[in-house]
Structure formats: structure tokens, C-alpha cells
C-alpha positions as CSV (number, residue, x, y, z in Angstrom):
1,X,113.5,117.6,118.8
2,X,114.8,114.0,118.7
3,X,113.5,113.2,115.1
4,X,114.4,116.3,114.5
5,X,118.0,116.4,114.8
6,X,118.5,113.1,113.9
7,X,117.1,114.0,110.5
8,X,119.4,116.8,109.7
9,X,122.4,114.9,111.2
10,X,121.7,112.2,108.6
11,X,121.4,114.5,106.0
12,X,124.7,116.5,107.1
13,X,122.5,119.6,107.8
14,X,123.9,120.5,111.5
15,X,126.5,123.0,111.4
16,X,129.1,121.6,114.2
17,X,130.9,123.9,116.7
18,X,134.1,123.2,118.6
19,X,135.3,125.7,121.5
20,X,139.4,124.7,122.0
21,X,141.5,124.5,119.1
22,X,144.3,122.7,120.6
23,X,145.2,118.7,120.6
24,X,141.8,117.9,121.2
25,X,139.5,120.9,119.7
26,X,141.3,120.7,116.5
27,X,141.6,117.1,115.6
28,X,137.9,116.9,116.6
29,X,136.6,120.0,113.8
30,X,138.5,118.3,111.3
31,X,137.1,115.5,111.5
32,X,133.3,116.7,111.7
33,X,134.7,118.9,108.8
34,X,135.7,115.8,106.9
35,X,132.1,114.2,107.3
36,X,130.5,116.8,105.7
37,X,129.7,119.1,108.4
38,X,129.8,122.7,108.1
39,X,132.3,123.5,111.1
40,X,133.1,126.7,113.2
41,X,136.4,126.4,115.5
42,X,136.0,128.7,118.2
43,X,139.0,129.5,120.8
44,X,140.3,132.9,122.6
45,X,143.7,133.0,121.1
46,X,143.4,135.2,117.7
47,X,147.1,133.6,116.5
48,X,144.7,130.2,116.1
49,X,142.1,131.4,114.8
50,X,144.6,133.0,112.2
51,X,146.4,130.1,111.5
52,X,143.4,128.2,111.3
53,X,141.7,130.1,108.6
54,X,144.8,130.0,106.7
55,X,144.7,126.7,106.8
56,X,148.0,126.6,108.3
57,X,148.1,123.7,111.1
58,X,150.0,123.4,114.0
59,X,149.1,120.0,115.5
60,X,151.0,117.0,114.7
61,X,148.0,114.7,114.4
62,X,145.8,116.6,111.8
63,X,146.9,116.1,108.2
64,X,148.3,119.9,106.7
65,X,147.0,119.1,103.3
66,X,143.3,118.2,105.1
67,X,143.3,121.1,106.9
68,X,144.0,123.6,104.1
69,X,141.7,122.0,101.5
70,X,138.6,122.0,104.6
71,X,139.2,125.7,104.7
72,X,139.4,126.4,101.2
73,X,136.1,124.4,100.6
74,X,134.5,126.3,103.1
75,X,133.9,123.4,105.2
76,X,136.0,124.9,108.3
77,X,136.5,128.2,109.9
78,X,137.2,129.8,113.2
79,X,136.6,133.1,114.8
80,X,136.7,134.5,118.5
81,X,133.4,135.8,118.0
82,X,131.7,133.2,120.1
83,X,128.6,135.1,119.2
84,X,128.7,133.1,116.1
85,X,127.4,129.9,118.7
86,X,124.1,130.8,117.5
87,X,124.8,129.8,114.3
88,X,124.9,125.4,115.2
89,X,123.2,123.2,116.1
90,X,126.4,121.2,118.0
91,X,129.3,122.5,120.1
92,X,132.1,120.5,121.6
93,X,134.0,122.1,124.9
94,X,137.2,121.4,124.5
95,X,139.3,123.9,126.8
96,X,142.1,122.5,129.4
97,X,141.4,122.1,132.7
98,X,145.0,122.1,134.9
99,X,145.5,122.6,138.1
100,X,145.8,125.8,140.1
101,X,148.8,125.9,142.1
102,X,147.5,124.3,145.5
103,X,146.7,120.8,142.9
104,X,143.1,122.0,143.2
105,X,141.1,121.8,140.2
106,X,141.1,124.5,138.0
107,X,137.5,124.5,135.8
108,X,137.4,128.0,135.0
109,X,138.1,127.9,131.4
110,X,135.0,125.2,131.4
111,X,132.8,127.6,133.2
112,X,133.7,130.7,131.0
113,X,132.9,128.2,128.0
114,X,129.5,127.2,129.2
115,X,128.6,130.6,129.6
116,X,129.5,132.1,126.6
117,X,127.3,128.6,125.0
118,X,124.6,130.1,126.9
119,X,124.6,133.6,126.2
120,X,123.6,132.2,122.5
121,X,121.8,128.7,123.1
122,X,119.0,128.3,120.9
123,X,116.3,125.6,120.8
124,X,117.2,122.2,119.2
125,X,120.9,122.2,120.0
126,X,123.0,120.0,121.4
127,X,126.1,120.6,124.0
128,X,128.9,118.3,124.8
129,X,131.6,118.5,127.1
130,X,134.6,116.8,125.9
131,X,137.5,118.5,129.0
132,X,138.3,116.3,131.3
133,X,136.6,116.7,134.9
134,X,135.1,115.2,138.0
135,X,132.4,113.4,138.1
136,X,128.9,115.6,137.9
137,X,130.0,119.1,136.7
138,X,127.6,118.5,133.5
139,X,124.9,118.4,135.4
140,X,125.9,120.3,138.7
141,X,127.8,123.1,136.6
142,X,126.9,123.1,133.4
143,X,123.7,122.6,133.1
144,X,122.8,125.1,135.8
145,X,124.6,127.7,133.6
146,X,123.0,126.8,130.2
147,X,119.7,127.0,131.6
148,X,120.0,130.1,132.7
149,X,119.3,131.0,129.0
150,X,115.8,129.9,130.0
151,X,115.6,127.3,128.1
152,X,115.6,123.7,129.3
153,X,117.6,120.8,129.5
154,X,116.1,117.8,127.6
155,X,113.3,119.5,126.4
156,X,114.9,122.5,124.4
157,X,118.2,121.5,124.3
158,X,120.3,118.4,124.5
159,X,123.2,118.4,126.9
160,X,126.4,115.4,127.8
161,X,129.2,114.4,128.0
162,X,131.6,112.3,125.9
163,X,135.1,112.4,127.4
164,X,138.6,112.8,125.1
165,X,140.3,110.2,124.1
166,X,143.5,111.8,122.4
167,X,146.8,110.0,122.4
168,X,149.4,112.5,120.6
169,X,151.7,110.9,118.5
170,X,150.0,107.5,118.2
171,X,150.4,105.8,115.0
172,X,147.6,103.9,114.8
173,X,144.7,105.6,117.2
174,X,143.9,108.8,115.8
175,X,140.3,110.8,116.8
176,X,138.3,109.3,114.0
177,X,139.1,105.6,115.0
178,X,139.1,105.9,118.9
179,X,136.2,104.3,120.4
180,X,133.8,106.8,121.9
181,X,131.9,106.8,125.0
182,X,129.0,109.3,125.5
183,X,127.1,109.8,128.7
184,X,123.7,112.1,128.1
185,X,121.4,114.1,130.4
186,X,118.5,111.7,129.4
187,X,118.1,108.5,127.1
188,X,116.9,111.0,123.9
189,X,120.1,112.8,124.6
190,X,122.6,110.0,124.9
191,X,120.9,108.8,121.3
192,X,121.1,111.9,119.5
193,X,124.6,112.6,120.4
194,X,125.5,109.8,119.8
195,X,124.1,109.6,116.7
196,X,126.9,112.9,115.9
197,X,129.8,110.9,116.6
198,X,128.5,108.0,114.5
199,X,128.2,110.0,111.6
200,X,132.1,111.4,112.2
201,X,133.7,108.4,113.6
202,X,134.6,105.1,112.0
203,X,134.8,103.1,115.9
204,X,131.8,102.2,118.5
205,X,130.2,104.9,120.4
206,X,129.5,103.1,123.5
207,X,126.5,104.6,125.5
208,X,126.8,105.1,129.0
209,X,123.6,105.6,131.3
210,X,124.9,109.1,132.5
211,X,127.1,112.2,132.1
212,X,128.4,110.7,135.6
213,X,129.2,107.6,134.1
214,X,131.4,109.3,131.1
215,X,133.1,111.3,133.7
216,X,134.4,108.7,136.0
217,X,135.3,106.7,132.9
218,X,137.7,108.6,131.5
219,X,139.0,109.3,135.5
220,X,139.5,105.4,135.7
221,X,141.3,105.3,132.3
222,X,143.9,107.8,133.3
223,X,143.9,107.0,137.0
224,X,144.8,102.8,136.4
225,X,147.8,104.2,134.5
226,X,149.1,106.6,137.2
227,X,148.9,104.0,139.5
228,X,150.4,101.2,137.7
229,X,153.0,103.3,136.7
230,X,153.6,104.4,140.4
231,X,153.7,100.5,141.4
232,X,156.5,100.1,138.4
233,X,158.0,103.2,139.7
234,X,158.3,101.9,143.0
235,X,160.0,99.0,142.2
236,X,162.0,100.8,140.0
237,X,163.4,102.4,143.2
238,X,163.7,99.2,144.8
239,X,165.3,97.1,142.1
240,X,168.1,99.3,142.2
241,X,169.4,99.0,145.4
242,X,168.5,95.2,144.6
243,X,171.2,95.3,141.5
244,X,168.5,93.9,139.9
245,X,167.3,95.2,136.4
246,X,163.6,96.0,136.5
247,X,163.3,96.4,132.2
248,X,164.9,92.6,132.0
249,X,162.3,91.8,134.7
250,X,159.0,93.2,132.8
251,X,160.3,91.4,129.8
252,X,160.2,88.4,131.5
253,X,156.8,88.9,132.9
254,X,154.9,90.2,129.8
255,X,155.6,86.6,128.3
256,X,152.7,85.5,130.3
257,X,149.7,85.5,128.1
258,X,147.3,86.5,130.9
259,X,146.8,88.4,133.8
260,X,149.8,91.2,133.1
261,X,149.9,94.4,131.3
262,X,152.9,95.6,131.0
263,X,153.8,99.5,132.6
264,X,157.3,101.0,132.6
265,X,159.3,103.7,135.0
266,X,160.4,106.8,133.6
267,X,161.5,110.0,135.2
268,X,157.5,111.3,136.1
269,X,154.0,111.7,134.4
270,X,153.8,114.1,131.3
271,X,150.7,115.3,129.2
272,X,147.6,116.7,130.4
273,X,145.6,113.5,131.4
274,X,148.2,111.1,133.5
275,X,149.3,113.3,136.2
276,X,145.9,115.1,136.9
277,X,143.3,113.0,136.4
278,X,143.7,111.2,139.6
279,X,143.6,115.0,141.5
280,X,140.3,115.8,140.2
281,X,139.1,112.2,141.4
282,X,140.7,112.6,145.0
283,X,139.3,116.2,144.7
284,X,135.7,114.9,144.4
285,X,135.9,112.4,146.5
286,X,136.9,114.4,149.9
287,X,133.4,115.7,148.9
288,X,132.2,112.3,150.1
289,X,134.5,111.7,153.1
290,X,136.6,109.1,151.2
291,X,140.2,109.1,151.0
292,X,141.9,107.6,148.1
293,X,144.7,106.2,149.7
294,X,146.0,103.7,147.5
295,X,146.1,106.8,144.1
296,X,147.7,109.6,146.4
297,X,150.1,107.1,147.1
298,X,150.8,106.3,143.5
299,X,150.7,110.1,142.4
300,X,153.6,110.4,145.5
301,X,155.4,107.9,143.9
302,X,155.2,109.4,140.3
303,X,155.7,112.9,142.0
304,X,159.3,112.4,143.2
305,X,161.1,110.1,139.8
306,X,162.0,113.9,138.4
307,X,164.1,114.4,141.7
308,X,165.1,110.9,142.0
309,X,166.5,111.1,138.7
310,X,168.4,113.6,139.5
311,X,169.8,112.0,142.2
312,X,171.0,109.2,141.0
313,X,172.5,111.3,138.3
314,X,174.2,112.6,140.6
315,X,175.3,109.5,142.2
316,X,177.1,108.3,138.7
317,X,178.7,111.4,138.6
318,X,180.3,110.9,142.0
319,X,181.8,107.9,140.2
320,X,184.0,110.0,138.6
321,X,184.9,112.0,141.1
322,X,182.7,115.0,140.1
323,X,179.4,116.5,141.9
324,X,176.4,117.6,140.0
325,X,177.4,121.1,141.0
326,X,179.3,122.8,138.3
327,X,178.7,119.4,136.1
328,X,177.9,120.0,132.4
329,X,174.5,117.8,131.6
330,X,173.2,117.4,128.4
331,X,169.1,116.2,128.3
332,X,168.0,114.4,125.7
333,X,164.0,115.2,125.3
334,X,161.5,117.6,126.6
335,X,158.6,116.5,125.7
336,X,156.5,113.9,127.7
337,X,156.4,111.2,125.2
338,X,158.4,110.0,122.4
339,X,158.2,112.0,119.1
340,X,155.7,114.6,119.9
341,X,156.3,118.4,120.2
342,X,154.5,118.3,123.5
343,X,156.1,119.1,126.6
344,X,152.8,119.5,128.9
345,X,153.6,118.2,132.3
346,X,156.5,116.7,131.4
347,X,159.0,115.3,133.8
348,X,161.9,116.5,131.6
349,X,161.7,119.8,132.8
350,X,161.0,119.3,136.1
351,X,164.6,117.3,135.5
352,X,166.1,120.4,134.2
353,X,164.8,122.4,137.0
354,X,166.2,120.4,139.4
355,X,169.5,119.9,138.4
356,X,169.9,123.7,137.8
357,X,169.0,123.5,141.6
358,X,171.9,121.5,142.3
359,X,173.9,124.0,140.4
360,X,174.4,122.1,137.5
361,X,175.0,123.7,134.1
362,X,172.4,122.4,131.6
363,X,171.7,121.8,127.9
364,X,168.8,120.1,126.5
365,X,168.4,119.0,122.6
366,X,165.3,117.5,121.4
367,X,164.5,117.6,117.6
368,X,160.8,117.9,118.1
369,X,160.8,121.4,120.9
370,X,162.9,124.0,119.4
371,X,162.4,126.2,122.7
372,X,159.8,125.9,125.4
373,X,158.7,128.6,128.3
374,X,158.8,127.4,132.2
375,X,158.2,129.9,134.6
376,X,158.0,133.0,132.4
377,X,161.9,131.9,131.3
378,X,162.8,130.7,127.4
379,X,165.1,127.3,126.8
380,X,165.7,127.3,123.9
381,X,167.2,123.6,122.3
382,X,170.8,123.3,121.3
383,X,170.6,123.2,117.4
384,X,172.5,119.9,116.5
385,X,173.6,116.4,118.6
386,X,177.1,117.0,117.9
387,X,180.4,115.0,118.9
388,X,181.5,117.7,120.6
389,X,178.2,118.9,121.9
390,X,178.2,115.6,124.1
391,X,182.0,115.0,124.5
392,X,182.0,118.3,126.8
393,X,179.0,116.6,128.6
394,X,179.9,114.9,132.1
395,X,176.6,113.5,131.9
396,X,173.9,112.5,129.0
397,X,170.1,112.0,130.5
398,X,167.9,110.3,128.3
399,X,164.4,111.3,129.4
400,X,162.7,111.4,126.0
401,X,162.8,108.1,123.8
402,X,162.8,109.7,120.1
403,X,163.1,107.7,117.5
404,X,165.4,110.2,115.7
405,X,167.9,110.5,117.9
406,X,170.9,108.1,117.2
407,X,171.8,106.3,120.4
408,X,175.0,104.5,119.3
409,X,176.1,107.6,118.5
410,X,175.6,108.9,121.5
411,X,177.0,105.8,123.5
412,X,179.8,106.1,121.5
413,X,180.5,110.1,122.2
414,X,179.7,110.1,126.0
415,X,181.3,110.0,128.9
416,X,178.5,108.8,130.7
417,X,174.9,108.1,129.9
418,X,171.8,107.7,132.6
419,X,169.1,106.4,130.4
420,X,165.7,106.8,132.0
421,X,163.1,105.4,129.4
422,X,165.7,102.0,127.7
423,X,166.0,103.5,124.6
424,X,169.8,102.0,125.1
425,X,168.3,98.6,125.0
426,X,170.3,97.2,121.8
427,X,173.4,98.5,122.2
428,X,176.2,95.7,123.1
429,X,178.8,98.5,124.3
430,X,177.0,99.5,127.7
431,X,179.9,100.2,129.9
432,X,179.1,104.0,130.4
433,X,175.4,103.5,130.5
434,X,173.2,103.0,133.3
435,X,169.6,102.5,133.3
436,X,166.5,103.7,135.6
């Protein structure tokens, strides 16, 4: 089976299957597409699939003219049918995996995956899970459920894990030049799939000695961010009531050439990796009698900078004489991270929701989310950053940094500005602006 598959992925024979067509699934058929790989995109939403086969794309990292021209060559397709599994020799799981609403984790879009894999498993085919997870649910769930095809891991079928890696919005690390780590059930496994990602990416594919090992990489990855944030955070916090500015403070410490990275505060985690990641780890680990102490303490720390930043909106408000009930406050930014039309997890609107709380009366403009959907209910973003539109504002909260949006302007227009993420930085007037 090895030599096998090794042969026809040399000679661009496999046909490649992705299940997930969103920021990960997508960027990930392109790419095998580009190589010369027949691909098949599977995914449950028909309005994807749709798009998808009209080579209409809807994720800012894939290339629109790419996309089309795959489609038209042939080269790419997608379908619902997942019946149509039996037709490669490869599939990538790439569904979500959230949380349920007790911050337990929620793998049921993995399971329903795998099982639809194994309804049509076939001999000589190999199965990667690319979600993010806990350590051992490729061997202690998937595996289980794929070989209850009746056919066998490592002897009929090739089965790992090779964790995502996507950073929307990054200019310079896209899928095809992220390095890769794969972690296969077996050493014949961990070759031949990695011998697929060779053949699609132009970075390393580093080899680890296990699915395990692949798991808890990409865990540690997400989960020394979420705590170094929370430590940055914290001090955020602290350097307040210090009347000390924490930004001016990193600057100064990044100069040294060693043994710093630098991390910055912001109103909360965004995105889908950041703010759950560490859950699935403390999760698993409870499974073991260990407590994670020093990560719940960071993800409490990360938890509460949505409320705190409403708070000490609230407190610069008060300056004026005015409460945050019946205030007018315009957000700047939905979406977790700068220049991206992804507002997963993001802080932002746990901002909105809680000055609404507070009875404030909110607007949000961000030139990237037209309108997003919280809680069954539509916001839909004010159409322009006018003069007027901010001049009515008691308050401007920055809690996006985009690019686009013209700052001195802003400065200039507002009454007062509470600048979360320093995107104020270079502007000499500061007298109405404060910063986290």
C-alpha cells in the first residue's frame, strides 16, 4: 500500500478530498487543486457547495481568479453527496469544533465526519484530521469509527493527523508556505502522508512520532499565546491603576534581542483557535487528575478584558459627567483581528453586548463585516465613518485595528476615544484619547 500510494501521489494520480469548506477546508482544496490533484470539496451547506462550483469564492485568503480557473479546468468541485468519498484516495477533516455552552468540547461535527468517511472507506486510502482537538481522538475516536467499515487501520487504510495552521489575514503565511506537522498511526503512515503535503506545500513537513504528538502540538501553539496574552493582560490591568503605559513598556522590552517575545492586551481572544484551545487541553487533562492551573488562570484573565473594557469606558465617560446608560458609543471593528471579515469569537461583540447591558445605545462600523448574527439577532454596520456619525458619539471604542480606517480623522471628530488595540499610536493630538 506504501509503494503504492507513494507512486500515484508522485505521479499526481490521487484524487484528494476535503470535508469543511470554510477558512481552513477551502484554502487547503485549492491548494491540492493547484498541484495537480483532482479535488472534491465536500461540506453540508448547499450555498458552498454552490458558490464553490461557480467558482465564486468567499474566503479572503484564496485567490478569486485561482479559484474560478480550478473549477473551470475541472480540477475542483464540491458536492454534499459525501457518497462521492469513494471516489479518493485522500480526505482532509476540516469541520469546527467549538464549544457547547458549558465550555465542554463540542466534537460532534468530527464524529458525524468520520462516519460518513467510513460508510465509503475503501482499501488504499488515506484519512487525515486537520480540526483541532485533544489529544488521542484519532486513535480513541476516529479510528474506532473508520474501522468499523471492516477494514483496518495501517494495513488497509492509512489514518493521522496533521493539525491547521491558518492565520487569516496574514500577508506573508498563507496554507501553501506554513510549515506542516503530521503525526500518523504508524511510521508507513506518517511517510505517506506526509509525502501528500510535500507534493502541495512549498514548507517542511515535520514528522511527529504520533497522532498524539500532532494533537498536543498544535494545543501548545495556541495555548502559549492565550497565556502570554493573559500575563500581558494582567498587567494591562495593573499598569493602569499604576499610571503607567503598558504599550510604551513592551516597546521598551522588545529591544532586547533575546529571551522576550513580545504579546499585547486587547479587549479578549477572537478566532477559533486562541480562546478554545486551552479548554480542550484542561478538558483532557481532568481525564488524568491534573489541573491546569496556571492556563485556567490565563483564560480568566482573557475572559473578563470584554467587560473590563467596558468598564473603563465607562469610567471616561464619567469624566464628562455622563454614565454609560443612555451614552451614544460608536465601535470601531467586529472582527477579531485586523482586516479580516472574521468575527469568530471575537471580543468586539462581547463589547457590544455588554455595553447594551449597561444600557448604552450602540453603533458599530467596520469596513470588512457589513452585518453579523449574535444570538439569533442581525447588527448590521453603519454604512460610512462620517463626521457626524462620530461627532454624535460620546464615546469611540477602538477594538479592531484596520488599516482602512483613518484615525486622525477620527481623533479629530471625537469627543472621546478609548483605544484598546494602539492603533492611536502616531497621533501627536492625544488629549481625548486613552489607551488600554
Amino acid at each position: 500500500m506504501k509503494d503504492l500510494l507513494l507512486k500515484k501521489i508522485e505521479n499526481r494520480e490521487i484524487v484528494a478530498g476535503v470535508i469543511g469548506l470554510g477558512y481552513v477546508g477551502l484554502p487547503l482544496a485549492v491548494e491540492k487543486a493547484k498541484a495537480g490533484f483532482k479535488t472534491i470539496g465536500f461540506d453540508v451547506q448547499q450555498e458552498k457547495v454552490d458558490l464553490v462550483n461557480a467558482g465564486q469564492n468567499y474566503i479572503g485568503d484564496v485567490v478569486d481568479a485561482d479559484l474560478l480557473k480550478l473549477v473551470k479546468d475541472g480540477r475542483l468541485s464540491a458536492t454534499s453527496d459525501f457518497s462521492f468519498i469513494k471516489d479518493v484516495d485522500f480526505v482532509a477533516i476540516c469541520v469546527p469544533t467549538p464549544l457547547d455552552e458549558h465550555q465542554q468540547p463540542d466534537i460532534s461535527y468530527v464524529e458525524s465526519s468520520a462516519k460518513s468517511v467510513a460508510k465509503f472507506l475503501h482499501k488504499n486510502m488515506m484519512v487525515v484530521l486537520e480540526s483541532t482537538t485533544y489529544p488521542g481522538t484519532t486513535e480513541e475516536l476516529i479510528k474506532p469509527i473508520l474501522e468499523s467499515s471492516g477494514l483496518k487501520c495501517g494495513e488497509d487504510f492509512y489514518l493521522g493527523f496533521s493539525p491547521e495552521r491558518v492565520d487569516p489575514g496574514n500577508i506573508i503565511y498563507k496554507t501553501k508556505n506554513t510549515p506542516k506537522v503530521v503525526g500518523g498511526l504508524g511510521k508507513d503512515a506518517s511517510e505517506v502522508i506526509s509525502a501528500m503535503y510535500e507534493a502541495v506545500l512549498q514548507n517542511k513537513v515535520f514528522r511527529a512520532s504520533s497522532p498524539a504528538v500532532a494533537e498536543m502540538t498544535k494545543i501548545l501553539e495556541n495555548t502559549y499565546r492565550n497565556v502570554n496574552i493573559g500575563l500581558i493582560n494582567e498587567l494591562a490591568i495593573l499598569c493602569n491603576r499604576m499610571n503607567i503605559n503598558l504599550w510604551e513598556v513592551i516597546d521598551a522590552a522588545k529591544t532586547k534581542p533575546f529571551g522576550f517575545t513580545p504579546f499585547y492586551p486587547g479587549p479578549g481572544l477572537g478566532g477559533h483557535c486562541i480562546p478554545l484551545d486551552p479548554y480542550y487541553l484542561s478538558w483532557k487533562a481532568r481525564e488524568y487528575g491534573f489541573h491546569t492551573s496556571m492556563i485556567e488562570s490565563s483564560m480568566m484573565v482573557n475572559d473578563r478584558m470584554p467587560e473590563y473594557c467596558v468598564s473603563r469606558a465607562g469610567d471616561i465617560l464619567n469624566r464628562f459627567k455622563k454614565s454609560l446608560n443612555g451614552s451614544k458609543v460608536l465601535v470601531l471593528g467586529v472582527s477579531y483581528k485586523q482586516d479580516i471579515d472574521d468575527y469568530r469569537e471575537s471580543p468586539a461583540i462581547r463589547v457590544i453586548n455588554a455595553l447594551i447591558k449597561e444600557g448604552a445605545d450602540v453603533v458599530y462600523y467596520d469596513p470588512f463585516v457589513s452585518q453579523y448574527k449574535d444570538k439569533g439577532k442581525v447588527f448590521v454596520s453603519e454604512k460610512e465613518l462620517t463626521a457626524q456619525l462620530i461627532e454624535q458619539s460620546d464615546i469611540v471604542i477602538i477594538t479592531a485595528a484596520h488599516t482602512t480606517i483613518d484615525y486622525s480623522f477620527v481623533q479629530k471628530h471625537a469627543k472621546a476615544i478609548f483605544d484598546t488595540k494602539n492603533v492611536t499610536k502616531s497621533l501627536t493630538d492625544r488629549d481625548n484619547i486613552e489607551v488600554l
